[in-house]
C-alpha positions in Angstrom: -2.7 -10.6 6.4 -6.2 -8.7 6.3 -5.9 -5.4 8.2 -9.4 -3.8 9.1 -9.8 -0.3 10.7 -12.0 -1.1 13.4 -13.9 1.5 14.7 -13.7 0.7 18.8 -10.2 0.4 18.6 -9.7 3.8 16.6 -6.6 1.7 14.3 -6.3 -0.7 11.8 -6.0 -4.3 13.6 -5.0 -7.6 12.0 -8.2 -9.7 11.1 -7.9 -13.1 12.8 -11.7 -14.7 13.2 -12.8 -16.5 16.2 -13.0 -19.4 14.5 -10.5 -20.5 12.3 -11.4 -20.2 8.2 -14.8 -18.8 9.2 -16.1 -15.0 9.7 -19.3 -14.1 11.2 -20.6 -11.0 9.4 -23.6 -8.5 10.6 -24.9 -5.1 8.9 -27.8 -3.0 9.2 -29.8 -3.6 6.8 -33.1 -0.9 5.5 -35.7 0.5 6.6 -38.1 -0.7 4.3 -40.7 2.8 3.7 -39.6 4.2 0.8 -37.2 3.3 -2.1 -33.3 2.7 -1.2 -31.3 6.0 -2.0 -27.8 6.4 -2.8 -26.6 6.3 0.7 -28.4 2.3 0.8 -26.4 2.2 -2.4 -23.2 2.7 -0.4 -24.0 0.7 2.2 -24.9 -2.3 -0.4 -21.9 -2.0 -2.5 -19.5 -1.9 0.1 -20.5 -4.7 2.3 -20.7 -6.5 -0.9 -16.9 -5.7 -1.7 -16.1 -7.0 2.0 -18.1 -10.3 1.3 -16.5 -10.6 -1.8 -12.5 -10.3 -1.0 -13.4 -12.2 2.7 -14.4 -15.2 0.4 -12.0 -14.6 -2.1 -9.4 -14.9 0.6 -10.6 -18.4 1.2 -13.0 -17.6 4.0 -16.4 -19.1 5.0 -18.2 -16.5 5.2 -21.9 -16.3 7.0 -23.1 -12.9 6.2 -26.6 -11.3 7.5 -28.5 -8.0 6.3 -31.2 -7.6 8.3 -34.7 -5.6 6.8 -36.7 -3.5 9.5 -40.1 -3.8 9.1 -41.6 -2.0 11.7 -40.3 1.2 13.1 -42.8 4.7 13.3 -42.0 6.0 10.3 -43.4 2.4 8.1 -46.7 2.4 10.7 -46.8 6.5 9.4 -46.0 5.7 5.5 -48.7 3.2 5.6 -51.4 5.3 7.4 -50.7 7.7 5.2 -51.3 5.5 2.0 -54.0 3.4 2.9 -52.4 -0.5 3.1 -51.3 -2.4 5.3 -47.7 -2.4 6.8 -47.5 -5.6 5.7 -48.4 -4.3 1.8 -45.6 -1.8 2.0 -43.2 -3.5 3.5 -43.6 -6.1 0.8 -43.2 -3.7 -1.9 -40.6 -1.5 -0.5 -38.1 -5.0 -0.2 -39.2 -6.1 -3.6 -37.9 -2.5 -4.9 -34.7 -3.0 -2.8 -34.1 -6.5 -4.5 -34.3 -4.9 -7.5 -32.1 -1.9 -6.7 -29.3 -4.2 -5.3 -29.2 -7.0 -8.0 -28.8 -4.3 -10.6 -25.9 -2.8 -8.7 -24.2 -6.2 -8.6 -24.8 -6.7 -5.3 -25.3 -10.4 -3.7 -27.2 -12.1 -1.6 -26.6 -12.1 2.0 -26.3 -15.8 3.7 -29.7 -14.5 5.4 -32.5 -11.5 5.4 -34.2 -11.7 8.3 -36.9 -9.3 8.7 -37.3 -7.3 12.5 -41.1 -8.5 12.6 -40.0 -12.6 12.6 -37.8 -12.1 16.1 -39.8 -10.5 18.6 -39.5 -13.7 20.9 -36.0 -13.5 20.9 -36.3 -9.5 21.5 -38.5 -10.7 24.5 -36.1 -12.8 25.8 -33.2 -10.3 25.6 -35.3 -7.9 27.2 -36.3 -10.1 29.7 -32.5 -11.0 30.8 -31.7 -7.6 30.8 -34.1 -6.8 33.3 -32.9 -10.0 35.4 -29.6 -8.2 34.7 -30.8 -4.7 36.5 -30.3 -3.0 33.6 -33.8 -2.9 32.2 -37.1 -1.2 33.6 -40.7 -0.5 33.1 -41.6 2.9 33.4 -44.5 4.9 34.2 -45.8 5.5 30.8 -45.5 1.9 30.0 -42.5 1.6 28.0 -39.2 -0.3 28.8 -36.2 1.3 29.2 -32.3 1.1 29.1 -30.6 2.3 32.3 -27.6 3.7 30.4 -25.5 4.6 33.4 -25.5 1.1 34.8 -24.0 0.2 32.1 -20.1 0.5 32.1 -18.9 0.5 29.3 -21.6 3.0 27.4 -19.8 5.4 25.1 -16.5 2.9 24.1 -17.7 2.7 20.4 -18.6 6.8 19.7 -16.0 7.9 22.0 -18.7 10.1 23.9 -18.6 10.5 27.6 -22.0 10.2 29.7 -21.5 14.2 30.8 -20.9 14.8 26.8 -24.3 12.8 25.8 -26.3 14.7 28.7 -25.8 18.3 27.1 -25.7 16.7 23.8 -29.2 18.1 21.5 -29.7 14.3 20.6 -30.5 13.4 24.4 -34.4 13.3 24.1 -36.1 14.5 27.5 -38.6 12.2 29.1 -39.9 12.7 32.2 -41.2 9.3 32.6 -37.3 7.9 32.6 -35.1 7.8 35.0 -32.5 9.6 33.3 -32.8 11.3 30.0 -30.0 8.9 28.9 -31.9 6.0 28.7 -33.3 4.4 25.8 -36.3 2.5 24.8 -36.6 -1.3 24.7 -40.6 -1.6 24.4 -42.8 0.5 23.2 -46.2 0.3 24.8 -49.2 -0.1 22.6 -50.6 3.0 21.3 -54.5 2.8 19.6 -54.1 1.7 16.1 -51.2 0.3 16.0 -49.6 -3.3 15.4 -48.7 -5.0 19.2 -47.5 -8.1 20.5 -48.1 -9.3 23.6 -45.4 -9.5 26.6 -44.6 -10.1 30.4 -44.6 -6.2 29.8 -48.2 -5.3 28.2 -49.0 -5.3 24.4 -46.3 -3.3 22.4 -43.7 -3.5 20.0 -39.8 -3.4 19.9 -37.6 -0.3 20.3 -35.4 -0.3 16.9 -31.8 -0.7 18.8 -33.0 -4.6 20.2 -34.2 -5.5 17.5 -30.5 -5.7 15.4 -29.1 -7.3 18.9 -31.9 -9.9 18.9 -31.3 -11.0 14.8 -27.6 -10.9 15.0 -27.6 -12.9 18.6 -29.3 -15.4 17.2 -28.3 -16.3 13.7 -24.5 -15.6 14.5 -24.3 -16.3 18.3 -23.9 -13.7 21.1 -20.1 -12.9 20.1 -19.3 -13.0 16.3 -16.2 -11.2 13.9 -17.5 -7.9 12.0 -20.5 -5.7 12.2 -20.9 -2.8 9.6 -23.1 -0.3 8.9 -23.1 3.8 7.7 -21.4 5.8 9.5 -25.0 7.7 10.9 -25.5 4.6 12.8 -22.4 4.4 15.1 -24.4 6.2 17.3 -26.5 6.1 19.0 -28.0 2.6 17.2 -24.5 0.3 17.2 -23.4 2.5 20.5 -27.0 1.0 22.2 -26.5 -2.9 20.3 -23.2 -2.7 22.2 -25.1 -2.3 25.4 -28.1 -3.8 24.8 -25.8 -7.3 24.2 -22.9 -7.4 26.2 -25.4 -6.2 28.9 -27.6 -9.5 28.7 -24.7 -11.7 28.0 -22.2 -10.5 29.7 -19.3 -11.1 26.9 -18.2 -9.5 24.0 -20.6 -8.6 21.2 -18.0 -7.7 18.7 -14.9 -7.9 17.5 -14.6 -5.5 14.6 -16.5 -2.6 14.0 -16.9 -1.0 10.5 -18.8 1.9 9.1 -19.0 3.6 5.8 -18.5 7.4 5.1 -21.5 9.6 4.5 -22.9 10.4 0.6 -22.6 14.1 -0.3 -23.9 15.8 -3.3 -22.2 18.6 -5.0 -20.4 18.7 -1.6 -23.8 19.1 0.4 -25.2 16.4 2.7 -27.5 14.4 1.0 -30.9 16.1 2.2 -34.4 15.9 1.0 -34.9 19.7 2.4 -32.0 20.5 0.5 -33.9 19.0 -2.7 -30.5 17.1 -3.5 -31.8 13.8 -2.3 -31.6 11.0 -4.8 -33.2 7.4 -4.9 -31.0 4.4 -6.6 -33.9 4.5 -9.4 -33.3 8.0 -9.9 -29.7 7.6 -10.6 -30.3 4.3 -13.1 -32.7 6.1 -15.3 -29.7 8.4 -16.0 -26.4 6.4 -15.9 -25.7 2.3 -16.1 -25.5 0.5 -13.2 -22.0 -1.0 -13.1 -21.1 2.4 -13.3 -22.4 3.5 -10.3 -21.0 0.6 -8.6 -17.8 1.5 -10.1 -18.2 5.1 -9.0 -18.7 3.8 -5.2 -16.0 1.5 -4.9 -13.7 4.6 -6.5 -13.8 6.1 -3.1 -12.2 4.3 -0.1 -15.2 3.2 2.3 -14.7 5.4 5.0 -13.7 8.9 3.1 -16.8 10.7 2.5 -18.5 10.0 -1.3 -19.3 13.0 -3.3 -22.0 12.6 -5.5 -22.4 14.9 -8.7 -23.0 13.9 -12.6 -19.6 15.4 -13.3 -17.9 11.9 -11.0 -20.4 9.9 -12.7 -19.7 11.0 -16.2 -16.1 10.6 -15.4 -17.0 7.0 -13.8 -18.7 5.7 -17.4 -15.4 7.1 -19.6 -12.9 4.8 -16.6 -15.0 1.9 -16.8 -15.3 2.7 -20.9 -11.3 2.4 -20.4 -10.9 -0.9 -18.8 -14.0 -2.5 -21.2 -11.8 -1.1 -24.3 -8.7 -3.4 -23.0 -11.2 -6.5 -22.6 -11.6 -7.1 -26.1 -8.8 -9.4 -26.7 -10.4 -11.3 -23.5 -11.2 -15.2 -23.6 -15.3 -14.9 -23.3 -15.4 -17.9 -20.9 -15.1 -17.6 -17.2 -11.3 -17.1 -15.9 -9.9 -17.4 -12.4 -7.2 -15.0 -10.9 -3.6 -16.0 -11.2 -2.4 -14.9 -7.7 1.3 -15.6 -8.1 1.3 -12.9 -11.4 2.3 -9.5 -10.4 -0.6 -7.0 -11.0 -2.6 -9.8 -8.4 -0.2 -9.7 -5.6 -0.5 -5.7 -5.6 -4.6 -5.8 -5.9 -4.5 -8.2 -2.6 -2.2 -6.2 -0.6 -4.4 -3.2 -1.6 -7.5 -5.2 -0.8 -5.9 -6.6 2.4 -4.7 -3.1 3.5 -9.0 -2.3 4.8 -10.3 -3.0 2.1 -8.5 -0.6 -0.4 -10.6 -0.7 -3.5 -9.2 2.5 -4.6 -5.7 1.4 -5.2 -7.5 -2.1 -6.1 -9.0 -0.3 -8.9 -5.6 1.4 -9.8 -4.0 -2.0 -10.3 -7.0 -3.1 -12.9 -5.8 0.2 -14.7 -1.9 -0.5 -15.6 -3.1 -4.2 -16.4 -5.4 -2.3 -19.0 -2.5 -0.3 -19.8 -0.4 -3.2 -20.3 -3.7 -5.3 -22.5 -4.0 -2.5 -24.6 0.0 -2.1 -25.7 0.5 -5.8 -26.0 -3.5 -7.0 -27.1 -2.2 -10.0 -25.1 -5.6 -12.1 -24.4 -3.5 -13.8 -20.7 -3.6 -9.9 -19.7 -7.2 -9.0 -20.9 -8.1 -12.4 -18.9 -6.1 -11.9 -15.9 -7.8 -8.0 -16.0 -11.5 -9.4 -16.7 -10.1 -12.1 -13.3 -9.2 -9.6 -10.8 -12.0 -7.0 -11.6 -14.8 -9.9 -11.2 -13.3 -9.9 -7.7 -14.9 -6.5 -7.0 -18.3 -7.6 -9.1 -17.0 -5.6 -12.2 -15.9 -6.4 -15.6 -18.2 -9.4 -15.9 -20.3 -8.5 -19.2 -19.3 -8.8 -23.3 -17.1 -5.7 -24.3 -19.0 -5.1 -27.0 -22.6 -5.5 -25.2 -21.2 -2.8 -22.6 -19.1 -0.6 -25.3 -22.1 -0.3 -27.6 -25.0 0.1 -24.8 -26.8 3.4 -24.8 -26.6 4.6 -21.5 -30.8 4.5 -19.6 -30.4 8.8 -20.9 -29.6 8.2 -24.3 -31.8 5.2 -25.3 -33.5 8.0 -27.9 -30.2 8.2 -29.5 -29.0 6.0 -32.5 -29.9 2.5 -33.3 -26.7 0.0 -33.8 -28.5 -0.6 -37.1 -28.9 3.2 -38.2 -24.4 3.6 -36.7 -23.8 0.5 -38.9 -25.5 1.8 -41.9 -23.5 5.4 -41.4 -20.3 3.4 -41.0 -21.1 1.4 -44.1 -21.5 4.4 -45.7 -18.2 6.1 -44.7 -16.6 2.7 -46.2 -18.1 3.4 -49.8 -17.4 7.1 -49.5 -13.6 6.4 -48.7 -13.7 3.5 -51.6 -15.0 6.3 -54.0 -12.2 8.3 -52.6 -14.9 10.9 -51.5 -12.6 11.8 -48.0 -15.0 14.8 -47.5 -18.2 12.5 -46.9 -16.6 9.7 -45.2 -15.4 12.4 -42.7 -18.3 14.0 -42.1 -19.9 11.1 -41.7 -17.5 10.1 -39.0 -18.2 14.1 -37.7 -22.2 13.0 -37.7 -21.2 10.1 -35.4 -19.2 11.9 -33.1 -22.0 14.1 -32.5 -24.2 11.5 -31.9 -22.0 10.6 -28.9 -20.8 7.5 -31.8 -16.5 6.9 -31.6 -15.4 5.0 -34.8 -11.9 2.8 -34.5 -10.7 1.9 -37.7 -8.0 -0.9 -37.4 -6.2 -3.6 -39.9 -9.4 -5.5 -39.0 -11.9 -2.7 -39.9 -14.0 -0.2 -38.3 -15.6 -1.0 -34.6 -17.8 1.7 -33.0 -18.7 2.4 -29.2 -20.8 5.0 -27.5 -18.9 7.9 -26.2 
């Protein structure tokens, strides 16, 4: 049985949906201002993994990502560029498209974007207030009453006393409490508003995830994810926001990813460590990196540096090497083998894809010592469970990596090898191994074999 540490509960439960054979599945999606760095990296991989095994294990799985396309800091990005939110948002999604399809990441069942639910905001907004827990305040906006909600502080494990002297309470004189959290903004000159019973404004950005989630997955639904930076005070305030207007259970299972750290630092841009998914495919592969993030269990902490992703490129150079005796068409797990039955406890133990990965390792063990093509295929199986393992050996073995594409041609590395050949046919053993010396330093590994010589990138 699946076992998933749910955040709320503090433990790992046993996964059983609320409706049979089918999961309901939420995360917070981007903020679409700027390109997607390797923390949205994180988030998109693992999320992906989870979609993944939860089909895998025979589940219908309904699985939405939402976009946030307006928020202050898009209405400042575009001010400060001269287009139209609607320009940059545009853009900024197309780039995360991009980013996510190279990292092998899929489709959710649906993308809604913040902008295309502000009725059903309204209406949540409006049934809290029936509720008693919403207001209008003096300055316009609608508020949160935080303490007349109950339950406020289950999900972060923060008392009300805790959050009052906590530096992240923002002071407002025009709430009734500090504590208490926007709902509606009201309109401010120059800037985009929709009408309500309310006055013209815009949504806070905490109703706007309880509004798209309420209403393509119902008020109470299986798993909601997200980084761990959100579990409060955004998930903390869905919580509220939800069970507040409809008075059951938003969620069942709550998971959050660990934070990205480079070289051991938090990922910063004042610490000039900060680092878009572009930035890091113009240097290494991407199936590496996605191989790199699902190295790490979810919820430990991911430490970023070129040394893990160096070391990333030689594992996954590894478990390519065993692929070659591989059938080239499409293969489906055999669950019953051995190796299989380990990588789904592993994967049904919260999503393990450490020891998951560990598995794919003595099956490339085993490939390599016995070149037995049912092992290569049950290996090339498995791994296209986590998105990995799915392209030609040789394509992947010979690519130049996006920071060597200066380096050799495959026609100049087959010329040298043909060379070495003649050399050792002219019994010249000087020249054919400095020619294999020239390679090498080229980053070029020749593997001589009863078959002849094959050649991969280092």
């Amino acid at each position: 049985m699946l076992k998933i540490y749910n955040t709320i509960a503090r433990e790992k439960q046993e996964f059983v949906p609320i409706e049979a054979g089918k999961v309901k599945m939420y995360v917070c999606g981007m903020t679409v201002y700027d390109f997607c760095h390797l923390g949205h990296a994180r988030v998109l991989v693992v999320f992906d993994a989870v979609y993944r095994w939860l089909r895998a294990s025979g589940l219908d799985v309904t699985y939405v990502r939402n976009i946030t396309d307006i928020d202050d800091k898009i209405i400042r990005r575009a001010v400060e560029n001269g287009e139209t939110i609607g320009q940059l948002t545009d853009r900024f999604i197309a780039a995360m498209d991009e980013d996510a399809a190279a990292l092998g990441v899929h489709k959710p069942t649906h993308e809604p974007r913040a902008t295309e639910y502000v009725p059903q905001m309204l209406g949540l907004i409006g049934q809290l207030e029936a509720n008693g827990l919403a207001y209008k305040a003096a300055d316009g906006d609608v508020n949160f009453s935080v303490r007349k909600f109950p339950g406020y502080g289950r999900l972060s494990g923060k008392s009300l006393d805790d959050l009052r002297a906590g530096e992240r309470v923002e002071v407002d004189s025009a709430k009734q409490d500090p504590l208490d959290f926007v709902l509606w903004k009201h309109a401010k000159a120059g800037e985009p508003a929709w009408e309500s019973p309310w006055g013209a404004g815009r949504p806070g950005w905490h109703i706007e995830c309880s509004a798209m989630s309420s209403d393509l997955l119902g008020k109470h639904f299986d798993i909601h994810g997200g980084g761990q930076d959100l579990q409060f005070p955004h998930h903390e305030n869905e919580i509220a926001q939800s069970e507040g207007a409809h008075g059951c259970t938003f969620v069942n299972y709550w998971m959050h990813n660990g934070f990205v750290r480079v070289d051991d630092e938090k990922m910063s841009k004042s610490l000039g460590n900060f680092f878009t998914i572009r930035d890091v495919l113009k240097k290494y592969d991407a199936e590496v990196v996605r191989f790199f993030i699902l190295r790490a269990h979810y919820r430990s902490p991911l430490n970023y540096s070129d040394a893990h992703l160096d070391d990333a490129r030689q594992a996954l150079t590894r478990l390519y090497t065993a692929l070659k005796a591989a059938p080239a068409e499409a293969v489906t797990v055999d669950w019953n083998e051995a190796h299989a039955q380990r990588f789904q406890a592993a994967m049904d133990d919260d999503f393990n894809t450490p020891e998951a990965l560990a598995v794919l390792f003595d099956l490339a063990n085993e490939a390599n010592r016995s070149k037995d093509s049912a092992v290569a295929a049950q290996l090339k199986a498995l791994a296209g469970v986590l998105g990995l393992l799915q392209r030609d050996p040789q394509a992947f073995l010979q690519g130049a990596t996006p920071d060597a594409a200066d380096g050799l041609s495959p026609a100049e590395i087959e010329a040298r090898i043909q060379a070495r050949i003649d050399a050792k046919k002219a019994k010249n053993f000087a020249e054919a191994d400095r020619l294999r010396a020239e390679l090498l330093a080229a980053g070029i590994v020749l593997e001589d074999s009863a078959q002849g010589t094959t050649w991969r990138r280092a």
